[in-house]
C-alpha positions in Angstrom: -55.6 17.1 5.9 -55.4 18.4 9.6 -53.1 14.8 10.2 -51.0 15.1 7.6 -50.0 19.2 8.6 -49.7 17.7 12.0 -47.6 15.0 11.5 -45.1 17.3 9.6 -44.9 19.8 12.1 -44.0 16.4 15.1 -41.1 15.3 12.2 -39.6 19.0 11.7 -37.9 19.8 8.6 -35.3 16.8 8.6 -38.2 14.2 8.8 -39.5 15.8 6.3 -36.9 16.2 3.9 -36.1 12.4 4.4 -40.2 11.6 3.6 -39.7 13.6 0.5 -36.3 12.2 -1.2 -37.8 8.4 0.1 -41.2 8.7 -1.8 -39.1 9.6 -5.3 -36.0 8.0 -5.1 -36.0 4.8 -2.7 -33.7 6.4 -0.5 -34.9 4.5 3.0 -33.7 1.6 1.4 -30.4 3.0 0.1 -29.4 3.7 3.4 -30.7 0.6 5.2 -28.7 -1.2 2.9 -25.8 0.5 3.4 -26.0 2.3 6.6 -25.8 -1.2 8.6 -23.0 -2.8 6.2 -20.3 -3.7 8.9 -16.7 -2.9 9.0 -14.3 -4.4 11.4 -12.1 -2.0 13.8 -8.4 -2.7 13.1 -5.8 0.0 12.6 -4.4 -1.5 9.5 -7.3 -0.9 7.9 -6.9 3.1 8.6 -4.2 3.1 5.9 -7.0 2.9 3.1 -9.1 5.8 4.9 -5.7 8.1 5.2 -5.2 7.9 1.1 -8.9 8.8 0.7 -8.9 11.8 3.0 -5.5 13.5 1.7 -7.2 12.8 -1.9 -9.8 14.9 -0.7 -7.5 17.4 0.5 -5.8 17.5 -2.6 -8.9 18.2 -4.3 -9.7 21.4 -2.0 -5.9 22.8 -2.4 -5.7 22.2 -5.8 -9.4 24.1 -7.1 -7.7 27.1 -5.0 -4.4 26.9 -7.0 -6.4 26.6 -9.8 -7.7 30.5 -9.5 -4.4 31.7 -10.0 -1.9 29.6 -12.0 -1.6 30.4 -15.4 -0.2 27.6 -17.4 1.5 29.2 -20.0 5.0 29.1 -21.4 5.3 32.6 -23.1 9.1 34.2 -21.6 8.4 37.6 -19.3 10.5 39.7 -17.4 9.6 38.8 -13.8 8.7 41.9 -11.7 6.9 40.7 -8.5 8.1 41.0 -4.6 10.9 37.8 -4.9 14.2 40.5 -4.9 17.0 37.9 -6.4 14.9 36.6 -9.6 13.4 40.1 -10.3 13.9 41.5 -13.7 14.9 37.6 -14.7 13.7 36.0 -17.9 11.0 33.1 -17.1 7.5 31.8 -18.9 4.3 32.7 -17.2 3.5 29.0 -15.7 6.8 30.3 -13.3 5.9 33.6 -12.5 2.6 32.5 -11.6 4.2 30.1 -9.2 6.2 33.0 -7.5 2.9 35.1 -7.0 1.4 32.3 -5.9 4.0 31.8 -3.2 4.8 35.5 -2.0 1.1 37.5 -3.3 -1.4 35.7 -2.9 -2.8 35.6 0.4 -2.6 31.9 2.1 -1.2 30.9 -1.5 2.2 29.3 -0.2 0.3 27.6 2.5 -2.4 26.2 0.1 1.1 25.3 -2.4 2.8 23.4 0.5 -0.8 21.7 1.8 -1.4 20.1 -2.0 2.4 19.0 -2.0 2.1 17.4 1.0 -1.3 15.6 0.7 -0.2 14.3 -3.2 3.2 12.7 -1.2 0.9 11.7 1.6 -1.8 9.9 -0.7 0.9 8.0 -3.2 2.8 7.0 0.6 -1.0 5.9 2.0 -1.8 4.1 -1.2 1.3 2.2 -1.1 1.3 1.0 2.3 -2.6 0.0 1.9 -1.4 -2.4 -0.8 1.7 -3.7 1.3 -1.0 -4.6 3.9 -3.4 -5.8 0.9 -0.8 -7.9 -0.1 1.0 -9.2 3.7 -2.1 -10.4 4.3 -3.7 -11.9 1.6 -6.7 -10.0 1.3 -6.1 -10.0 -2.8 -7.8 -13.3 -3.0 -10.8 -14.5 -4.3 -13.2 -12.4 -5.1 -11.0 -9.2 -4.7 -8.7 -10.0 -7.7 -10.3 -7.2 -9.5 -10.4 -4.7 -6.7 -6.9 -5.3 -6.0 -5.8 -4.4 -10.2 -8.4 -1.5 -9.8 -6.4 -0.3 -6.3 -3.0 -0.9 -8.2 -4.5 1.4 -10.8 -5.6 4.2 -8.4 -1.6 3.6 -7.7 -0.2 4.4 -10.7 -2.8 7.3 -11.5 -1.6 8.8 -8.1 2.4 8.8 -9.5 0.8 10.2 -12.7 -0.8 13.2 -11.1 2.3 14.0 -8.8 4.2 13.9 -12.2 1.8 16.1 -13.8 1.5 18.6 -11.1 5.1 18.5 -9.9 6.3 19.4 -13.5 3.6 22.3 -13.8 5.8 24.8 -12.3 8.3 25.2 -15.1 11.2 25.5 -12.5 14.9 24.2 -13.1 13.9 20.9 -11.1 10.7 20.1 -13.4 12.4 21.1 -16.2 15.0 18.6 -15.8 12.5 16.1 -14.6 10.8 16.8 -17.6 13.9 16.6 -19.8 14.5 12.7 -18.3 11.2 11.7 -19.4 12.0 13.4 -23.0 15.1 11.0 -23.3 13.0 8.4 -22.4 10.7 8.5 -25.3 13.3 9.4 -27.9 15.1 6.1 -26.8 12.1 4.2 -28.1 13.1 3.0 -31.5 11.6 3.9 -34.7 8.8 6.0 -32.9 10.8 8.1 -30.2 11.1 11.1 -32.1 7.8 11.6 -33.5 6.2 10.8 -30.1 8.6 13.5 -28.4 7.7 16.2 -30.7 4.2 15.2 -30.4 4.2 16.0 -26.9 6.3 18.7 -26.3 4.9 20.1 -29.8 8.3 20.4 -31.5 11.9 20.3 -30.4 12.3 19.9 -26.3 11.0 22.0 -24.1 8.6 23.2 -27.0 5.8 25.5 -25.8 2.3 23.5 -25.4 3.8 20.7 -22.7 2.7 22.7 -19.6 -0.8 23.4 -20.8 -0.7 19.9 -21.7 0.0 18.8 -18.5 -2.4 21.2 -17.0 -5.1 19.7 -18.8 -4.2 16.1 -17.7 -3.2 17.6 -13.8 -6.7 19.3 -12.9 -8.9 16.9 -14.8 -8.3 13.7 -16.6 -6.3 12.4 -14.3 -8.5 13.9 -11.2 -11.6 12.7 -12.7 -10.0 8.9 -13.2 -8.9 8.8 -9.5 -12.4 9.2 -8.2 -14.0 7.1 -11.0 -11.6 4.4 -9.5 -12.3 5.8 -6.1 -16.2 4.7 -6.7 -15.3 1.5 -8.2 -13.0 0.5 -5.3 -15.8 1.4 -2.5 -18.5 -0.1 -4.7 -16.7 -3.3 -4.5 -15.7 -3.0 -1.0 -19.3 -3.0 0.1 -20.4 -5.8 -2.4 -17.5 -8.2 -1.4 -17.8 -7.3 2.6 -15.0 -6.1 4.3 -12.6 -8.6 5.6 -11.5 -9.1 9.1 -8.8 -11.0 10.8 -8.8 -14.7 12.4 -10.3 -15.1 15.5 -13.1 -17.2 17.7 -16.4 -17.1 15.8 -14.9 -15.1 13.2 -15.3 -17.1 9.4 -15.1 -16.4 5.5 -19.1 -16.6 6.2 -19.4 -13.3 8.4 -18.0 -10.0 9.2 -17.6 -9.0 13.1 -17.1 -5.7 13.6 -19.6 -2.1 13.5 -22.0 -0.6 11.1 -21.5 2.0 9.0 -23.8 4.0 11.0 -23.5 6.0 13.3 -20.4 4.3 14.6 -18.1 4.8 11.6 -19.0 7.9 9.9 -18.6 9.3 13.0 -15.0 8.2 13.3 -14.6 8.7 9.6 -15.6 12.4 10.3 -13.1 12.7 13.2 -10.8 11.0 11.1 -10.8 13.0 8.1 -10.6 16.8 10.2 -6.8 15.2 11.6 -5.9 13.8 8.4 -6.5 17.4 7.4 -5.3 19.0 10.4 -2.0 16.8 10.2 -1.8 18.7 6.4 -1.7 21.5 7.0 0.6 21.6 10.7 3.0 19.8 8.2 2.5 22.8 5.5 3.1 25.7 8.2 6.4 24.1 9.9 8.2 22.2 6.9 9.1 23.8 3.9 8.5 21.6 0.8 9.6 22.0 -3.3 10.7 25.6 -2.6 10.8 26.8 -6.3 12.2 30.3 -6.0 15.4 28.3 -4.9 15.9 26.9 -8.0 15.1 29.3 -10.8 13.3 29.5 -14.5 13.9 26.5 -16.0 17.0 27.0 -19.3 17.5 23.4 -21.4 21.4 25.1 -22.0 22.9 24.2 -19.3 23.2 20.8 -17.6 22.5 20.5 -13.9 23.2 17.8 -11.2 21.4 16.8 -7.9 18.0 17.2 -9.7 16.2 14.1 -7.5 12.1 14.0 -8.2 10.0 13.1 -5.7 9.8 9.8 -3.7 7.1 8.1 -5.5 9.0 8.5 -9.2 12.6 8.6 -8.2 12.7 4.4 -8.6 11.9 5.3 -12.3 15.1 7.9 -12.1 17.0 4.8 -10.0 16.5 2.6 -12.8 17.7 4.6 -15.1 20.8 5.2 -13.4 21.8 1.9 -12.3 21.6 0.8 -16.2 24.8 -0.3 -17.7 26.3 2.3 -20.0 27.2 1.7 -23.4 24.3 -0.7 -23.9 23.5 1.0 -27.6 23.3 -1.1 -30.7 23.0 -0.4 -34.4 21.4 -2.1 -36.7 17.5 -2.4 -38.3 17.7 1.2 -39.7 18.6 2.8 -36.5 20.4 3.1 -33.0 18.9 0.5 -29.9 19.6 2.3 -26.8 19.2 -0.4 -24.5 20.6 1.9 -21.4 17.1 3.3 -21.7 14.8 0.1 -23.1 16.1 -1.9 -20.5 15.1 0.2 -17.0 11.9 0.9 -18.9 11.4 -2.8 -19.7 12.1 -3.6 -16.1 10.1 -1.3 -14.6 6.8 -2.0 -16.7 7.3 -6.0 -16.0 7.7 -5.0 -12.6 4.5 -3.0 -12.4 2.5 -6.0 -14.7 4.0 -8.8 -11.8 2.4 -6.9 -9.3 -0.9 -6.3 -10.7 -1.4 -9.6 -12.1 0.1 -11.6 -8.4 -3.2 -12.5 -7.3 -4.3 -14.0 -10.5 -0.6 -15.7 -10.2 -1.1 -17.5 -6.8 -4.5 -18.3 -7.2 -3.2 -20.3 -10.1 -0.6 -21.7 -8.0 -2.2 -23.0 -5.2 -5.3 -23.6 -7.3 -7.3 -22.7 -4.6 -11.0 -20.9 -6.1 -12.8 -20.8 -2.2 -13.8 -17.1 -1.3 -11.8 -15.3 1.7 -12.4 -13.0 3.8 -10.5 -14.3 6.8 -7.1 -12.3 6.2 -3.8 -14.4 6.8 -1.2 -13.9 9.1 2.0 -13.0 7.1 3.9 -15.2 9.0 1.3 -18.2 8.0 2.5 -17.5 4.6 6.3 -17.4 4.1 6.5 -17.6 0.6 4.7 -14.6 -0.4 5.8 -12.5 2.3 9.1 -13.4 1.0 8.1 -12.5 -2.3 7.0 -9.0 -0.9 9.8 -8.5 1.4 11.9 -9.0 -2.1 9.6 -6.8 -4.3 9.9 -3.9 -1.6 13.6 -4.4 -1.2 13.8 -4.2 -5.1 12.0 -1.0 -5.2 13.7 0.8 -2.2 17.6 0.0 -4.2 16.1 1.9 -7.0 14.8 4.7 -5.1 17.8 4.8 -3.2 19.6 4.7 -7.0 18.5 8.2 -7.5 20.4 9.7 -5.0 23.6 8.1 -6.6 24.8 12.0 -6.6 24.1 12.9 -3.6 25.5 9.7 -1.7 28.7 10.2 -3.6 29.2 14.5 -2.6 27.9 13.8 0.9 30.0 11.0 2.2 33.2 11.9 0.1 32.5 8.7 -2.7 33.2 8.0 -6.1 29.9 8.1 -8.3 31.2 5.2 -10.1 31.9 3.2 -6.7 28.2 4.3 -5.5 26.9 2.8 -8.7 28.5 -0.2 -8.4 27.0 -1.0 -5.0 24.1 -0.4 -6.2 24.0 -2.4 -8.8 25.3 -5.5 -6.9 22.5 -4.9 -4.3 19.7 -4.4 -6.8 20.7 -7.9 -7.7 21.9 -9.9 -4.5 19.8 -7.5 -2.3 16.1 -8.9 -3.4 17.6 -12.6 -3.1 18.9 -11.6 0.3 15.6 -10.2 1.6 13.8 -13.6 0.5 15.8 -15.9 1.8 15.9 -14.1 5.4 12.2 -13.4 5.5 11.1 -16.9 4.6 13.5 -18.3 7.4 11.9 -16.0 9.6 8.2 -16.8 9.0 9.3 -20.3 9.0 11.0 -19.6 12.9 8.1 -17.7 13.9 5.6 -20.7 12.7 7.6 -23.1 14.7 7.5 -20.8 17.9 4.1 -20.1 17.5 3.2 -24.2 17.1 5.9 -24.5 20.4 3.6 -22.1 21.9 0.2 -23.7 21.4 1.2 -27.1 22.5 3.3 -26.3 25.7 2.0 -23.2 26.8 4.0 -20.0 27.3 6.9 -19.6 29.8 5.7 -18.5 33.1 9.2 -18.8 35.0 8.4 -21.2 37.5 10.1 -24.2 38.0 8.7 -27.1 40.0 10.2 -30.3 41.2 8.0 -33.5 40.3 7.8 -36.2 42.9 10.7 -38.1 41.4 13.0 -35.2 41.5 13.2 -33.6 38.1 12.6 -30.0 37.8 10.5 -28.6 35.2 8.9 -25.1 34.2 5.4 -24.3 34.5 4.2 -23.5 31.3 0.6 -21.0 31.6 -2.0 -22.6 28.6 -3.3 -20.3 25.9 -7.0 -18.9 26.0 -8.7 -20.2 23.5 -8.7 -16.6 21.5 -5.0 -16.4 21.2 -4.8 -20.4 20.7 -7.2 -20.0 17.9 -5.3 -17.6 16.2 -2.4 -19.5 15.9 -3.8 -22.4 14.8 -6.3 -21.2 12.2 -4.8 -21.2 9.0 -4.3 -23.4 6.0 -1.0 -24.9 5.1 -1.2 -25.9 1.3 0.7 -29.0 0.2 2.7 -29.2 -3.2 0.8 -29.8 -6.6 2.1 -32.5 -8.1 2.2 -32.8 -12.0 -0.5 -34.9 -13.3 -1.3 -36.3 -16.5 -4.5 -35.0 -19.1 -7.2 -37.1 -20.2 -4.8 -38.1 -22.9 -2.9 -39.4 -20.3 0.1 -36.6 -21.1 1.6 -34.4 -18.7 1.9 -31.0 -20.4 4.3 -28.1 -20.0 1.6 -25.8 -18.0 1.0 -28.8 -15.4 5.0 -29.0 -15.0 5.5 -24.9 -14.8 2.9 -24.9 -12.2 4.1 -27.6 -10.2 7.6 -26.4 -10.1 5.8 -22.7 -8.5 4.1 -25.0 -6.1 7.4 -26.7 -5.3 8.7 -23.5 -4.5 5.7 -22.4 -2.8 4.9 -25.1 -0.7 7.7 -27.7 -0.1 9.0 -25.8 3.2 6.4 -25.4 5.5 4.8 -26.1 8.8 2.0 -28.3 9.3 -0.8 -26.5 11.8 -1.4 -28.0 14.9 -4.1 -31.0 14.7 -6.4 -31.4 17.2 -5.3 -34.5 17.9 -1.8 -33.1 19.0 -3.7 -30.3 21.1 -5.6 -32.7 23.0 -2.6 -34.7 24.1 -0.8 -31.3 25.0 -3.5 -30.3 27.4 -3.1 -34.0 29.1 0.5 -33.1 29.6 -0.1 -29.6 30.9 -2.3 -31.2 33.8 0.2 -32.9 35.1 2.8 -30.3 36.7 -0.6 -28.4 38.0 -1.1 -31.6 40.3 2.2 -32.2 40.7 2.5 -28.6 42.4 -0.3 -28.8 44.5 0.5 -30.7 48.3 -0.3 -33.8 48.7 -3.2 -33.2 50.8 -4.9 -31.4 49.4 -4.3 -33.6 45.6 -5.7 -36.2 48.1 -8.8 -34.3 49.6 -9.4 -33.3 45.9 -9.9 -36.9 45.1 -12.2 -37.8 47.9 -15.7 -37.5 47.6 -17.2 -34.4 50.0 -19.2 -36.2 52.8 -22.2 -35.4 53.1 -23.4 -33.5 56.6 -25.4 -35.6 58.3 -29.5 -34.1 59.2 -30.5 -33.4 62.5 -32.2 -35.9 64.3 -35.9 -34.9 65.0 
């Protein structure tokens, strides 16, 4: 008894809390499991971290903002401290806002702080993916994390849609009233499913506490549930690291979870946050007492959502007019079917590429080594197109503004882009292959002549040449360890046929695979290190290339 009492009081209360939680739920080997998993140290991979912390920030601005916005759309006569909209007509979900803003203590600060984290989690998200994608690390076995991070994506433009049309403002309300045409341009069903939503004709009265409802916790509760699955499969897979000497799709180099990286991530999470909120108290963001109640009479201009939905507004506007047919009972608007069909087949080709290029290449190894982007032209080709695509249609729903500010015709604007969503993509491939193509051939240049040092030397016979300076062998190995795939050629079945799949997927590994650059064999690197050794000589006098050659004699012992 006496050992045990003493033995707690050498541990203190830490120990034993640790003792206790171990002896009823295994936690000892919870975190030796995962406390020494090992993550490698590479500022790309900060991008993930960034969404994850501004989701958390989110979370803490948003349960304030929950204490004292009332999502309701019952009309009242605003009396609060705002002067130009006071004794004006607006629902509750508005006046709320404007309390919110100008009488609640810290309540405009906490506003602009979950405004700014939602843009700066969609933003982190999306450039997490771009480096996902750059760098291959969507192969096998993270096919699934990769849809369940595309996911987290699209849930993260759902909440800013949610939240950003909770304010019942003339800029919501008009964001609101796009997504209304929308549906109603679905045939057969688009009326019914408007009314359903809104609960009767546009703007209705039950679509703010609707949205409410999906803003503060379906849509919350889905991001972390992805959130866990995401992590969960981080940790199983192992992390992946970049090429390098001793580094293999067999290990991980880098640091263990603890204490070196939840001390960083600790660090790292209180200048996320700090970042926030310096960005809340200097820049003014969705200041909604500019724009008034929302009123469906009137139609308004220059109404431009945020970043991460206006390619959805973009595509709408670049649509050819005049698309609508009738026939089958009713009227085919196919200036709204047509953006929406483009823009869902553009979200399914991104979440199913991996599946797409591992049936490509056919390729079913496990990688954890990432690629350089430059090591594979075609799909940074296809990124550089997909990104290009996406940026004319966000650029498309500014059409208005482009057109007041620089003095344009709208209908000119439109035109241009048009043409560029088209030619633009095409464009963007084309140059970025050709560049990662360039950049393969400089990089093989590099590995068997050396880089440029800038000194010439003149060779016994008289010809001047320039000392090039060998690579170490951790920048040589980095250029020369990837895998160039060949073409897949179209072979017949057992039944001695060659079907249509075996042709499509040939043809995609045509255009994969047929330009490239081979990687420098070894073969090829041993001879270019014979021909770097001979301008050293050649530099050195001829002495001393001489006294280098003969034998040291040996000093002679002193006679006894």
């Amino acid at each position: 008894m006496s050992n045990a009492v003493t033995a707690r009081k050498k541990g203190g209360f830490l120990a034993g809390t640790a003792n206790y939680l171990d002896e009823r739920v295994g936690v000892a080997g919870i975190l030796k499991e995962f406390g020494r998993k090992v993550f490698p140290d590479h500022w790309s991979f900060m991008l993930g971290e960034v969404a994850l912390y501004s989701f958390l920030v989110l979370l803490i601005s948003g349960t304030f903002l929950t204490f004292f916005f009332q999502p309701s759309m019952v009309p009242v006569i605003y009396d609060g401290v705002y002067g130009p909209l006071k004794g004006a007509e607006m629902s509750i979900a508005y006046a709320s806002t404007l309390d919110i803003s100008f009488e609640v203590r810290g309540g405009l600060l906490m506003r602009q702080v979950h405004h700014w984290s939602a843009l700066l989690f969609v933003a982190a998200a999306g450039l997490h993916m771009l480096r996902v994608f750059f760098t291959g690390a969507f192969r096998k076995p993270r096919e699934i994390n990769w849809v369940v991070g595309f996911v987290l994506f699209v849930l993260g433009m759902a909440g800013g849609f949610t939240g950003y049309s909770l304010p019942d403002d003339l800029l919501s309300g008009n964001g609101l009233r796009i997504i209304d045409g929308m549906i109603k341009g679905l045939p057969v069903i688009g009326a019914y499913s408007s009314s359903l939503l809104f609960g009767g004709e546009f703007p209705g009265e039950a679509i703010v506490a609707r949205l409410y409802g999906l803003h503060i916790l379906l849509v919350p509760a889905l991001i972390l549930v992805f959130i866990v699955i995401h992590l969960f499969m981080v940790v199983i897979h192992k992390h992946t690291h970049y090429s390098g000497p001793g580094r293999t799709d067999a290990n991980v180099v880098g640091y263990p979870l603890m204490p070196v990286y939840v001390a960083k991530a600790g660090g790292f999470f209180f200048i996320v946050f700090g970042i926030i909120m310096l960005m809340a108290a200097t820049f003014t963001i969705n200041p909604v007492w500019n724009y008034g109640g929302y009123d469906p009479s009137p139609v308004s201009a220059g109404t431009q959502p945020d970043w991460y939905i206006g390619w959805l507004d973009g595509a709408l506007r670049l649509a050819p007019s005049h698309l609508e047919v009738v026939g089958g009972g009713g009227t085919w608007a196919w200036n709204i079917l047509l953006p929406m069909l483009v823009g869902v087949g553009f979200l399914v080709v991104v979440a199913a590429y991996p599946f797409i290029e591992a049936w490509v290449t056919g390729d079913k190894r496990e990688h954890h080594v990432l690629d350089r982007p430059r090591n594979a032209p075609t799909r940074t080709a296809i990124g550089a197109a997909g990104v290009t695509f996406y940026a004319v249609l966000w650029a498309g729903a500014a059409t208005d503004l482009i057109a007041t500010n620089f003095k344009m015709s709208l209908n000119q604007v439109l035109t241009s882009m048009q043409i560029l969503l088209i030619i633009g993509p095409i464009i963007a491939f084309i140059v970025t292959k050709r560049a990662c193509l360039s950049l393969q051939r400089k990089d093989r240049e590099i590995v068997l002549h050396g880089r440029e040092t800038g000194r010439i030397v003149r060779m016994p016979h008289g010809e001047y040449i320039e000392v090039h300076e060998p690579l170490d062998e951790f920048d040589q190995w980095k250029l020369i360890d990837f895998k160039s795939y060949s073409p897949t050629l179209a072979r017949p079945n057992a039944a001695g046929k060659i079907t249509l799949n075996a042709r499509i997927r040939a043809a995609f590994s045509r255009f994969y695979f047929e330009d490239r650059i081979i990687p420098v064999t070894q073969t090829e690197l041993d001879a270019a290190h014979h021909h770097h050794d001979e301008p050293a000589i050649a530099e050195k006098p001829k002495k001393a290339v001489a006294s280098a050659k003969k034998p040291a004699a040996k000093k002679a012992a002193p006679k006894k």
